[in-house]
C-alpha positions, 0 to 999 in steps of 0.5 A: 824851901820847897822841894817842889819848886823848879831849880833856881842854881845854875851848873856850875863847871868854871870854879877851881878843884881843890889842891891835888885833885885833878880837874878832868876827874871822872863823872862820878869825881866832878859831878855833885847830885843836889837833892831838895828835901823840903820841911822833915823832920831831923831824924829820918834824914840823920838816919838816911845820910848814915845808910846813904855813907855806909852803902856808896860805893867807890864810884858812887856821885857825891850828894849835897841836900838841902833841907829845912828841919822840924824844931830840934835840938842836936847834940854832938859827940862833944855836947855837954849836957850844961849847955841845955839851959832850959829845952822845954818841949822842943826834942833833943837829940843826940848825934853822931857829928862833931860840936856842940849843941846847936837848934834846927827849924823851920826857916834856917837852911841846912845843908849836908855835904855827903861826899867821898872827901879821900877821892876828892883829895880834900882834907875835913879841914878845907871842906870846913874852909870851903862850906864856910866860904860858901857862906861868906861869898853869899854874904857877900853878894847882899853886901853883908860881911861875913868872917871866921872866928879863931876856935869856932867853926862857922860864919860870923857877922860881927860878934853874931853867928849866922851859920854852924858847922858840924861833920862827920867822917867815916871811911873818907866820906862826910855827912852832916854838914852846914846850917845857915840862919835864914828866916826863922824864930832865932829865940830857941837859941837862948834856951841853950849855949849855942855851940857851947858858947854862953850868950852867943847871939845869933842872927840871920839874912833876915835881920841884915838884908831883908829883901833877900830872906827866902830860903830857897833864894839862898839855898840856891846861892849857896850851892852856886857858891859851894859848886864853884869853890869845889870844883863840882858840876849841879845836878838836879836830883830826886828826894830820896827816901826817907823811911817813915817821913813825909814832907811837911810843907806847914 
């Protein structure tokens, strides 16, 4: 997923707002700024949603990144250190989001909601529901099912999961978010319980529709998906600042 490529999502402004928000809104209420960051590393990005959270103000336009991490492990505030099998070398971090432990990389889109979710009406619930049908609709369109599992935040195919969940609250304002298995080396996952789960086994649109494993494809679908189930207006912005970071395109 390159943040240099042209953008492929398509505005969206015909998709219902959540209960008990109105449609009209203001600009700053229905209007969603989609920010393509490339390859980074995890925590310049971690740090930035936190400034990004701690500094908007009421009016501020809600943002939604889109970025594919360097190899990582992320703890939440629930991680249990047993569930890291056998990490090797691949960094840990611990976070401030919700879960379990989980691994990023190259090939998996990750997706961070940075949304005042008290303006908007919406609860830390329905936002879960709608990122996690975001992906059961993208799933969808490549004649994949996808489902929930009672207990597990995320998407499932089958008994294998294709896409974590974890958020943070702060003052009505999320950060963290999605990640969506793409296209990338699944076998990290078995040197740790992923989400807390032994043996879970993951998978990705590689495996279950191959023709459409290109991660700009489908973080371009997702954002279509998230857009019409939010009831929020594209909008095509710049990488923000990542303080010592640079994209990595390798």
């Amino acid at each position: 997923m390159s943040e240099e490529k042209g953008s492929g999502f398509r505005v969206q402004g015909s998709g219902k707002p959540p209960a008990g928000r109105d449609a009209s809104g203001d600009g700053a209420g229905s209007e969603l700024i989609v920010r393509y960051l490339g390859r980074q590393a995890y925590e310049p990005v971690w740090a930035a949603m936190r400034d990004f959270t701690d500094s908007r103000g009421e009016r501020a336009t809600d943002e939604l990144w889109l970025v594919e991490h360097d190899p990582v492990f992320t703890q939440g505030l629930a991680g249990r250190p047993e569930h890291l099998l056998n990490p090797g070398d691949i960094p840990i971090v611990q976070t401030d989001r919700g879960g379990q432990v989980t691994y990023h990389g190259p090939g998996q889109v990750v997706a961070y909601p940075l949304l005042d979710i008290e303006r908007r009406g919406v609860g830390v619930r329905c936002l879960v529901d709608r990122l996690e049908q975001a992906v059961i609709d993208v799933l969808a369109d490549l004649d994949v099912a996808g489902h929930r599992q009672e207990g597990a935040p995320g998407v499932f195919v089958d008994a294998a999961k294709i896409a974590s969940i974890g958020l943070k609250v702060r003052r009505g304002r999320t950060y963290h978010g999605l990640a969506f298995n793409v296209d990338m080396d699944l076998s990290p996952f078995a040197l740790i319980n992923p989400c807390g789960f032994a043996g879970l086994r993951m998978t990705q649109v590689a495996e279950l529709s191959p023709a459409h494993a290109d991660c700009q494809v489908m973080a371009d679908r997702l954002i279509e998906a998230f857009c019409t189930l939010m009831g929020y207006h594209a909008k095509r912005g710049e990488r923000p600042f990542l303080a010592g970071c640079q994209t990595s395109t390798a």
